[in-house]
N, C-alpha and C positions, 0 to 999 in steps of 0.2 A: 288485330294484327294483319287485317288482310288489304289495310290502304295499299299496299306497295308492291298488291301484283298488277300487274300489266291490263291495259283495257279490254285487249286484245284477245286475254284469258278469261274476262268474266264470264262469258255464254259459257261456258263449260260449267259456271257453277251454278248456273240455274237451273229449280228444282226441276226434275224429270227430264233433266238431260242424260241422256243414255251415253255420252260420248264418254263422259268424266269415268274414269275409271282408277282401280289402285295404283297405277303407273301413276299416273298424273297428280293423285294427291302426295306420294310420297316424293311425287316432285315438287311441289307447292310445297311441302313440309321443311325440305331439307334448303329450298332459296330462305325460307321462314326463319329457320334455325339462323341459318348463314347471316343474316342482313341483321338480325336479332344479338348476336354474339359480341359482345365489345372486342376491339381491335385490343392487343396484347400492348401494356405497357413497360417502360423499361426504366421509369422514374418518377420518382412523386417527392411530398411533404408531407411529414407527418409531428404530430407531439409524441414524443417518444418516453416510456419509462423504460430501464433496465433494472432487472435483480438478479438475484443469483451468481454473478459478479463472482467468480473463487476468488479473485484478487480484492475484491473491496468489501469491506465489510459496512457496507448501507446499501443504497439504491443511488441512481442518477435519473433526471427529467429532464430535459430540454425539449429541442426543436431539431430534427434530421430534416436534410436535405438530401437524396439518393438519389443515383443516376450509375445503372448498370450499362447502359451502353457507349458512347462517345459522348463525352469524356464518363471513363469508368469513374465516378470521385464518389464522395460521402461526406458530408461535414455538419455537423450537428454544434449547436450552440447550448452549450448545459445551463441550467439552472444557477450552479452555485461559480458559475463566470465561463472559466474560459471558453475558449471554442478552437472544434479540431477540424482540422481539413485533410482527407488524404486523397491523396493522387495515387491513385492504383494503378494507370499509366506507369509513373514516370516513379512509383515506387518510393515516394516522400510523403511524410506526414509533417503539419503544419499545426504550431496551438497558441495562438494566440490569446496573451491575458490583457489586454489593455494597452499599456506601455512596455510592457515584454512581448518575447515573442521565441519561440523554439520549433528548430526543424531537425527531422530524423528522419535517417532512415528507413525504408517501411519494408519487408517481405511478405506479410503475412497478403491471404488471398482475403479477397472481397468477400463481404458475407451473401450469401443470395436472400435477398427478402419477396425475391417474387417468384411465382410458380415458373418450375423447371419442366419439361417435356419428358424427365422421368421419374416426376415426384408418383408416389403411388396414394391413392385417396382410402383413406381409412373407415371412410363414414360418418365421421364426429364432426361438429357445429358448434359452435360457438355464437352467441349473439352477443354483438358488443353496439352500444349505442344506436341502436337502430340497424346495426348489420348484422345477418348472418355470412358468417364465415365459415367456411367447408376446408376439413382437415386433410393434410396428405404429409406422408413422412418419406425422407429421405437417405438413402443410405451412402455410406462415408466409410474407403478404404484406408482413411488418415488417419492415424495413433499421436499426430503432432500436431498438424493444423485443426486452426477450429473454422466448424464449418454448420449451416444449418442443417437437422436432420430433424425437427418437425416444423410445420409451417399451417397456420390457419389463416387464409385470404379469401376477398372474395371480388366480382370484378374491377374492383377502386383499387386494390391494390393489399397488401398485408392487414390483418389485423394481433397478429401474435406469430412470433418463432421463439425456436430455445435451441441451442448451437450443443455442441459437442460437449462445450465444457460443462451444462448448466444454465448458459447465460441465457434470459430470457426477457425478449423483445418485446413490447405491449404498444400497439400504433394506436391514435385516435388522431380524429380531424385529419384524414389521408385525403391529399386534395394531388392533381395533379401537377406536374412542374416543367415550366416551360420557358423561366432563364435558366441557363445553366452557368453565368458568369459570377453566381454566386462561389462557384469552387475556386475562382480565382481571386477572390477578395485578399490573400495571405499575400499576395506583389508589393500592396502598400502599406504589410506590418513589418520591413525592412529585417526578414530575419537572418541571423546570422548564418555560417557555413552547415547544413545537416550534419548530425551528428550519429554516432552508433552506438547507442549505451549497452550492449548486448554483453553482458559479460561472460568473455570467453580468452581464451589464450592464442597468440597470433604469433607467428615466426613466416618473416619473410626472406626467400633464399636466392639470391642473384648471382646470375651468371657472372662471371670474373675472367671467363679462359681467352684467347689468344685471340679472336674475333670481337671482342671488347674492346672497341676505339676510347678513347678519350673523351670525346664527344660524348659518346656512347654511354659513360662510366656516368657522366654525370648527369645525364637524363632519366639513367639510372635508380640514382639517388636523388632528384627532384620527385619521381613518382612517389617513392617509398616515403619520401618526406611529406606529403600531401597525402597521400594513403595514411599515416599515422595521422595527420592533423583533424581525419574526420570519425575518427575514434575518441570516446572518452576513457578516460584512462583512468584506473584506480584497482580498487579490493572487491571493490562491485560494478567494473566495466573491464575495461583492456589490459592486459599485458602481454606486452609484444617484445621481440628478440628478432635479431638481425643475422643471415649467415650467408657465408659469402664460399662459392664453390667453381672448382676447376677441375685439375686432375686430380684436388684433394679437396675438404670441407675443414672448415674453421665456422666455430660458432664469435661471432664480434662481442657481442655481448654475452657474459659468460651466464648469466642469467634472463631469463625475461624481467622486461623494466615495465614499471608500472606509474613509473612519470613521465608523461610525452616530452619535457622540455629535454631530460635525459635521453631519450629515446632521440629526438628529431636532432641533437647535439654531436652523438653519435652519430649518423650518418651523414652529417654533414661534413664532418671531420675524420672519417675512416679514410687511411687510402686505398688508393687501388691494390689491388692483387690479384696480379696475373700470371696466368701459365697458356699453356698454347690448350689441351684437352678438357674435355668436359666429363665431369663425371657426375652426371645427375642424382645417381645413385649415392652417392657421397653425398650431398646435399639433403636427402628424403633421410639418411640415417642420422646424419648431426645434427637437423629439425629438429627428427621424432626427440634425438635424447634431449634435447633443449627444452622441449614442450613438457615432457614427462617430467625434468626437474622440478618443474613448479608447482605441484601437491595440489592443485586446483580441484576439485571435481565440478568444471565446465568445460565447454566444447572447445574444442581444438580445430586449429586452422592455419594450413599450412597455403601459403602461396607462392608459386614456385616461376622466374622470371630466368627467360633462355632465349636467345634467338639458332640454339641447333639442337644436336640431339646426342642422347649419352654414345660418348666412342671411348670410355676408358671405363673398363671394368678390372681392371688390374687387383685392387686392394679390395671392392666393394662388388659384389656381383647386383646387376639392376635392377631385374627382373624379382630377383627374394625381395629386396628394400620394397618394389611398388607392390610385390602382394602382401607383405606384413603392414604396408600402411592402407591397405586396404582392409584388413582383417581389423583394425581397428576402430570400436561400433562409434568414438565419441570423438573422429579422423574428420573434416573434411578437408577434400587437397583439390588447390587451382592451379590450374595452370594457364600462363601468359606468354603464348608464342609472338617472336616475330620476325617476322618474314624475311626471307632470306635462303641463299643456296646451301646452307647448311640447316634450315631449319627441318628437324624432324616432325612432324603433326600427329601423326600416328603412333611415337611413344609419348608425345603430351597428353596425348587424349586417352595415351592408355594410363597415363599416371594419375589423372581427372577421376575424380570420385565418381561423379556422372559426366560424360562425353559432352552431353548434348548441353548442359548447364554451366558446367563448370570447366570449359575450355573456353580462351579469348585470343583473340588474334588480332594483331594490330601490323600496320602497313610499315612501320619502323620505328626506330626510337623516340623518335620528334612527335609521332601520337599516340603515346603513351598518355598523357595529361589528358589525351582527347579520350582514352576511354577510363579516365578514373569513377567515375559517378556510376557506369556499368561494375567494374569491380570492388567498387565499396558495396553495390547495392546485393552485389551477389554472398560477397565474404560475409556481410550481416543479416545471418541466416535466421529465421525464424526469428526476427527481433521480435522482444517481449513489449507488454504496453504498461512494463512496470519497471522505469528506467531507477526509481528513487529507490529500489534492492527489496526484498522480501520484506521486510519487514513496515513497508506500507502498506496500510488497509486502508487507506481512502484512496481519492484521486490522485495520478501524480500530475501534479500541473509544471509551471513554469520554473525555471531554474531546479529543477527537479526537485519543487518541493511536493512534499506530499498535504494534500490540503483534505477536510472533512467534507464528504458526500451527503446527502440529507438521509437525514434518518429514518423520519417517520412517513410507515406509506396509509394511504389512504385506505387501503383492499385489506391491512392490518392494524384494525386499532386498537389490539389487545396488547401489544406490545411496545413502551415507551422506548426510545431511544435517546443517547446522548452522545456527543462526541468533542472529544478535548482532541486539540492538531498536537498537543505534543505526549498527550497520552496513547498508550498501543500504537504508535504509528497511524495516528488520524483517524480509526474506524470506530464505527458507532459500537455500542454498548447498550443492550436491551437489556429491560425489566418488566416484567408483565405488570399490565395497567389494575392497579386494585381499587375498586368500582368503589368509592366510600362517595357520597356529597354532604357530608355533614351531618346527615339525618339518621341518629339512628332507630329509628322506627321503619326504615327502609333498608331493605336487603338488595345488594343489585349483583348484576352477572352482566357477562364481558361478550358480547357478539364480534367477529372482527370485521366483518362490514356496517355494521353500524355503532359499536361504541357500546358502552355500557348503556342498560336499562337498568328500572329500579321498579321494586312492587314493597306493597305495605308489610310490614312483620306482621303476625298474629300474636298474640301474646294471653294465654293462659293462665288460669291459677288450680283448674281442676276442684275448687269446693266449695260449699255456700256462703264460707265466711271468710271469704277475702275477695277483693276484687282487682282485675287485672286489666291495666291500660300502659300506653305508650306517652313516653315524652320524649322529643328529638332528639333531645341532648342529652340524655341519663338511658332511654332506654327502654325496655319492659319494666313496668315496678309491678309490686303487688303488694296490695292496701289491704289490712286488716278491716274488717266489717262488723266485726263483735258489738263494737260501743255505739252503732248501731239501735243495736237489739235494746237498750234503755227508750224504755218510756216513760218515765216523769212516775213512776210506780217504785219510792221508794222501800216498801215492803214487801217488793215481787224480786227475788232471786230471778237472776237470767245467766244461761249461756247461750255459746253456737257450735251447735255440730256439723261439722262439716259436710254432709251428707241430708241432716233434716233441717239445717240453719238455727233461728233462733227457741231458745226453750226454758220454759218460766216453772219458777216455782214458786208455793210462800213463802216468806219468814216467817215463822211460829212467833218469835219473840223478838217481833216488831210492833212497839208501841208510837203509831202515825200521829195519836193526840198530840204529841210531843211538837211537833213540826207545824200543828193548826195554826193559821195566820201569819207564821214564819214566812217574809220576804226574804231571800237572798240577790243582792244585790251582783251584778255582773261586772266586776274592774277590768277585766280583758277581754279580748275575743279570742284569745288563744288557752280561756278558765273557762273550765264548768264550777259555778258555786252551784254548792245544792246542801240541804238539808237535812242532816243526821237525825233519824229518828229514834236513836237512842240517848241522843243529846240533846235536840231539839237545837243544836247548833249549825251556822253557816260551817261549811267545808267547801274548800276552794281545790280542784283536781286540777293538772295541767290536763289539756286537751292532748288524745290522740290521735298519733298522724296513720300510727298501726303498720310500720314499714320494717320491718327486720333484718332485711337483707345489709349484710356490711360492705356493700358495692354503691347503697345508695345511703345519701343523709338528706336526713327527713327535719325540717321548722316549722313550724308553725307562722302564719303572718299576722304581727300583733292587730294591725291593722283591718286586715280584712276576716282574719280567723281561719283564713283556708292556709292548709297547706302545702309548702313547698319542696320540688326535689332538685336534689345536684348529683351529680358522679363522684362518687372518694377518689381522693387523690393518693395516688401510691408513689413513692417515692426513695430509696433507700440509698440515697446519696451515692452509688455507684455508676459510674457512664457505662461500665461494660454488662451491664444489666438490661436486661428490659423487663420493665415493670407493669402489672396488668391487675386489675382486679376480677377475681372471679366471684362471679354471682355466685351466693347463694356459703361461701369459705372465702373471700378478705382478698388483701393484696399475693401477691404472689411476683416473685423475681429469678427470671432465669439468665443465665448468661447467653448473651450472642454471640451470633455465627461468625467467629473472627474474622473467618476464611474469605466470607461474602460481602459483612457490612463494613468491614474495612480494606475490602480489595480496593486498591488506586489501580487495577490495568497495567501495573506494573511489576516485569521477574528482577525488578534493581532495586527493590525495597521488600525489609522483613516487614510486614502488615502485623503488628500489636493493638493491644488496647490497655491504657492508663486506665486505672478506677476513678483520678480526680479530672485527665483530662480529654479521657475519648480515645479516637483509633489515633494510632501513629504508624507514619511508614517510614521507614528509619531506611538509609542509603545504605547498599552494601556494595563496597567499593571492588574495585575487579583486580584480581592480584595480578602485578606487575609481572612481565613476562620478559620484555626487553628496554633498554633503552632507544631504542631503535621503534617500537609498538607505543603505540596511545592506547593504555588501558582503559576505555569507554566501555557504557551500558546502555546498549540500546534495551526501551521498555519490552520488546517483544522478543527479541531475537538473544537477549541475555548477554554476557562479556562478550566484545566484538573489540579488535587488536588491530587497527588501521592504522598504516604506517605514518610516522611521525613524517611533519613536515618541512622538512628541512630551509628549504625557502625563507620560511620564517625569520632564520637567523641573519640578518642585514651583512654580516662578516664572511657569509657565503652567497648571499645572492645579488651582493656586487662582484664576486667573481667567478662566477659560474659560466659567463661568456663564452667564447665558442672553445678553449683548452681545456674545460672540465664537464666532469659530469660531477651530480651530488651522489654521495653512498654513505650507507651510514654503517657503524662497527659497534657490534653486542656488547661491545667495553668500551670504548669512547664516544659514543653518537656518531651525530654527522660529521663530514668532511668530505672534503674535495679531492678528485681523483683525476689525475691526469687521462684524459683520453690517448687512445694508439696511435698516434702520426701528428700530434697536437707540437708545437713548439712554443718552448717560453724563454724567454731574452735571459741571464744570469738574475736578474732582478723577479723571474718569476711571472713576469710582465706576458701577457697573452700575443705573441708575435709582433715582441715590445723589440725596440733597436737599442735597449740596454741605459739609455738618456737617464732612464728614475733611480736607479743603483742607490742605495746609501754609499758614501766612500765607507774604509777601513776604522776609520778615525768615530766615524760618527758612530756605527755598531758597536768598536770598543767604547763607547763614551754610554751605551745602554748599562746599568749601574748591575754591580753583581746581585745583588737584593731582588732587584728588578727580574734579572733572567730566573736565577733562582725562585722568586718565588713566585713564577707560572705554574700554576697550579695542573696537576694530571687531568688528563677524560678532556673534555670537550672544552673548559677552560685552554688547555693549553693547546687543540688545538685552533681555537680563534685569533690567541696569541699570535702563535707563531707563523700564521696562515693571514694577518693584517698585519706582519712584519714586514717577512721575507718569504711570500707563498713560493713555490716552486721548488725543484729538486738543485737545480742550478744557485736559485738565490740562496737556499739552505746550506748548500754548502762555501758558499757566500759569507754567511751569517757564522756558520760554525770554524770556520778558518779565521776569522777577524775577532770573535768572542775568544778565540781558544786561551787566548792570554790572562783569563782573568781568573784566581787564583781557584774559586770554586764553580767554576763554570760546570765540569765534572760533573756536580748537583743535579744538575738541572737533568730531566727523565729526558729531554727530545736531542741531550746533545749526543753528537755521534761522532767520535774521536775521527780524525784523519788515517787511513789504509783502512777504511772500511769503503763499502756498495755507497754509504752517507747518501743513501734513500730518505728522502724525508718522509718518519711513519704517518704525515700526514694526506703520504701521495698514493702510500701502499709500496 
């Protein structure tokens, strides 16, 4: 290390120079260190695995791309397809699948995978692939973002972190990165508008009072209409409500909606309402109760749009409403000044949940559109990377589907994985690996970094007259050795003792003359013939194989005389059984673990087991709750009641156009409901000039059978709603039918001196 000091410095180092003193090496030391020290990186390439995942139940591998400084971005390319891109910038995430492609929203912060200036070093090392990597942990004042809080790196760059949640990062092949146009590749996957799957409850409140131009009113409602379009919307994303405030507050919609095209219909078609004062305070209370209506337990978010500042406290005092919506923990409130001689700044930002965050300011009405992308990215707070709802355990990929993660990691081979996409929500499913290869003469055990190993059985018999050996397939046996102990000594009694083996004795009255010259001839090789010397006759024995155990069957080979073994087969015609022979006591049959061997991963089925035909998992259907509710089971999360689709119905979502919204009624289903300031022609007609009317003649000519027998609930109103939709054409329809003699009958008709509301309009 000393090529790089100066020429100029060498005499100092030569021996017995007096000059060189401690000054001077500790300055040599510290240019050494200095020159020595890799310059600080702020992006690299790496192969990446993740575990520990709370949200996914497998592992992920790809390819990361990171770059903490200009451009802040990350985008890793997974294993099992897509690939994400986020812009920490500009706060959007990008995931391209092939031919799809989806963009969102992004809040959350950047993870740091490189050493910070106030990690603190631990001690611990790591070697991975030829690095050592030196440990330092970091601390984290966040209860909600995740963030890293250990980290093992070493000068190339990261080799491991594990974030807040658990989640833990594992780099190899960390090489440095020096395009950075890689984070811009998402330009030519044509994705559609970002979206915000965060599901939370959203009520947006606009100004209405006497400083609301016309202009003004409708620049108004373009934001709010483009603020809802970058939300999804459902039971596990948006629902949003509309209120509209002056010197008083009115909520527009009386509930939060949770269909955008409802949602964006409505304030398209709201009108104006105007008074001269503002009463902001009014506004923050008909929010809160609007928000609180909807039983949700998700975040709340109030956005609140004014260009002044509260001067009507009359009915509503201000200052209680902005501390009680401050006192509330699961509240955030924006606020959207703009500019102007009556705009207040100082009560916006005190109604601002955080001042510094969550206050925006815009130069006038007309750039409002100009800072939508800032207030979507603000109001979707801490979005999740789990847009597909809880009950995904894999990836959630494109169209929010949730797709399976790989399973099996390489660091754990003891445990197999599997993974159905439509069982548990896409996550793996572990079973620890049981070490068998066939062989049983070999016993094995489970390493998780290497896999199972195998070593040979031993197999005993403990006495002198049996003998004990292994065959692959059957196992230990153990062979009787008695018959053995014959030696061609037909007048020598023999046994075996266990202990001293074979052991002879005479036969007293044993005449051997008898057998003199006696041949006995050999017909098998699985007979001993031999010679009775009390007969002087051949005697044919089968041969023994000397195997007792009723776990093994024992033959003879006629052919060769040696014999053979197999394993007994146990069998007891039950499937809900498992059947096992035990050595040494026979078959043996216990019942299974219903619970286990017939789980399907699923709480929407009773898991049984038939004796003739195995496990069954039998559906258990989710009790009906509404006609308005889709009684579904998801596998994990159990009966889940997501609102019936009304769209569906062709007799409503050809006239849903800009006069209705869809609503549906716990006793009739869906139906159409006239919106507030909507107009329809006598004919029902959507801001129709009355031209489509049936006349008089033609409606009395609809046959009394006919009206009569429209049937109640949702029958009749399709009916009556592909008739003569509207309140107008209704009364239309029932002034022209009245003539026919049982019109009466019929449940929708509504005598003349009555409201002759049509119940189809509310």
């Amino acid at each position: 290390m000393l090529w790089w000091i100066p020429r100029y410095m060498l005499h100092f180092l030569r021996p017995g120079n007096k000059v060189m003193n401690t000054r001077t090496l500790a300055f040599i030391y510290i240019i050494g260190v200095a020159l020595a020290a890799p310059a600080a990186i702020n992006s690299f390439t790496a192969d990446v695995k993740i575990t520990g995942d709370p949200n996914i139940q497998g592992l992920l591998t790809g390819k990361m791309y990171y770059s903490a400084g200009s451009p802040s971005a990350q985008r890793t390319d997974y294993t099992i397809g897509p690939i994400e891109i986020i812009d920490f910038d500009n706060k959007l995430r990008y995931l391209g699948c092939g031919s799809s492609c989806d963009a969102a929203t992004w809040n959350e912060k950047q993870l740091q995978f490189l050493p910070q200036s106030t990690d603190v070093a631990t001690g611990g090392t790591i070697h991975m692939s030829g690095r050592y990597c030196s440990a330092t942990s970091r601390k984290t004042n966040s209860t909600k973002l995740e963030t890293v809080t250990s980290l093992w790196a070493d000068a190339s760059g990261p080799c491991k972190a594990v974030t807040s949640t658990g989640r833990t990062f594992t780099f190899t092949n960390v090489k440095s990165l020096d395009d950075t146009s890689i984070f811009k590749s998402y330009q030519g996957w044509n994705c559609p508008q970002q979206l915000c799957y965060k599901a939370m409850d959203v009520v947006v409140a606009i100004d209405t009072s006497g400083s609301i131009t016309a202009d003004n009113w409708k620049q108004e409602r373009d934001f709010v209409r483009e603020f809802a379009n970058a939300f999804d919307f459902g039971p596990t994303g948006v629902e949003m409500g509309l209120v509209l405030f002056s010197y008083t507050a009115v909520a527009v919609t009386p509930k939060l909606l949770s269909d955008k095209t409802s949602f964006t219909n409505t304030v398209n078609y709201t009108q104006r309402w105007q008074s001269g004062d503002t009463c902001i305070g009014c506004g923050i209370q008909t929010s809160i109760q609007l928000l609180r209506s909807s039983g949700r337990n998700v975040d709340k978010v109030l956005l609140i749009l004014t260009d002044g500042g509260n001067n009507w406290d009359y009915q509503v005092d201000f200052m209680q409403q902005v501390q009680y919506a401050k006192s509330q923990s699961d509240l955030t409130v924006f606020a959207i000044g703009v500019s102007g001689d009556d705009l207040d700044t100082d009560s916006l930002k005190l109604i601002a949940t955080n001042p510094q965050e969550n206050y925006i300011e815009v130069g006038d009405f007309s750039q409002l559109l100009s800072k939508l992308q800032q207030v979507i990215s603000k109001t979707c707070v801490n979005f999740p990377s789990k847009p597909c709802g809880s009950g995904c355990k894999g990836f959630c990929s494109c169209g929010e589907t949730c797709i399976c993660p790989e399973c099996n990691d390489a660091e754990d081979q003891c445990n197999a994985g599997t993974c159905k996409a439509s069982t548990g929500g896409a996550g793996c499913y572990y079973k620890a690996v049981t070490c068998q290869n066939g062989n049983k003469c070999q016993s094995g055990t489970c390493n998780p970094s290497a896999g199972c190993s195998y070593a040979n059985s031993t197999c005993t018999n403990g006495d002198a007259c049996n003998d004990a050996f292994c065959q692959a397939d059957v196992g230990c046996i153990t062979q009787s050795t008695a018959d053995q102990c014959f030696k061609g000594d037909v007048c020598t009694n023999y046994t075996c003792d266990a202990k001293l083996g074979c052991q002879y004795s005479n036969i007293t009255s044993c005449d051997s003359s008898l057998c003199a010259g006696v041949m006995c001839a050999q017909y098998s090789a699985c007979e001993i013939n031999t010679c009775d010397p009390t007969t002087g006759k051949c005697v044919a024995r089968p041969k023994e194989c000397g195997v007792t155990d009723p776990c093994v069957v024992s033959t003879c080979n006629p052919e060769s005389g040696k014999c053979e073994f197999t394993e007994a087969k146990c069998d007891d015609g039950n499937a809900c059984t498992t059947d096992v022979c035990v050595s040494g006591k026979g078959c043996s049959s216990t019942p299974i673990d219903v619970a286990s061997v017939c789980d399907d991963y699923s709480v929407c089925t009773q898991d049984t087991c038939d004796p003739k035909l195995g496990c069954q998992n039998i559906y258990q259907p989710c009790p009906t709750k509404s006609v308005c509710l889709q009684d579904t089971c998801d596998p994990v999360l159990g009966c889940t009641y997501p609102p019936v689709d009304c769209y569906q119905n062709p007799n409503i979502s050809t006239k849903v156009g800009g006069c209705h919204v869809v609503s549906c009624n716990d006793t009739s289903g869906c139906f159409l409901q006239l919106l507030d300031g909507a107009v329809e022609d006598r004919c029902g007609v959507c801001y129709g000039n009355g031209t489509t009317c049936l006349s008089p003649g033609a409606i009395a000519g609809i046959s009394v059978g006919a009206i009569a027998g429209i049937a109640l609930g949702a029958a009749a109103a399709v009916g009556i709603v592909a008739a003569v939709s509207g309140k107008v054409g209704y009364d239309y329809f029932a002034s022209g039918a009245a003539s026919a003699a049982t019109v009466n009958d019929n449940p929708m008709y509504v005598p003349p001196g009555t409201e002759r509301a049509n119940p189809l309009y509310g």
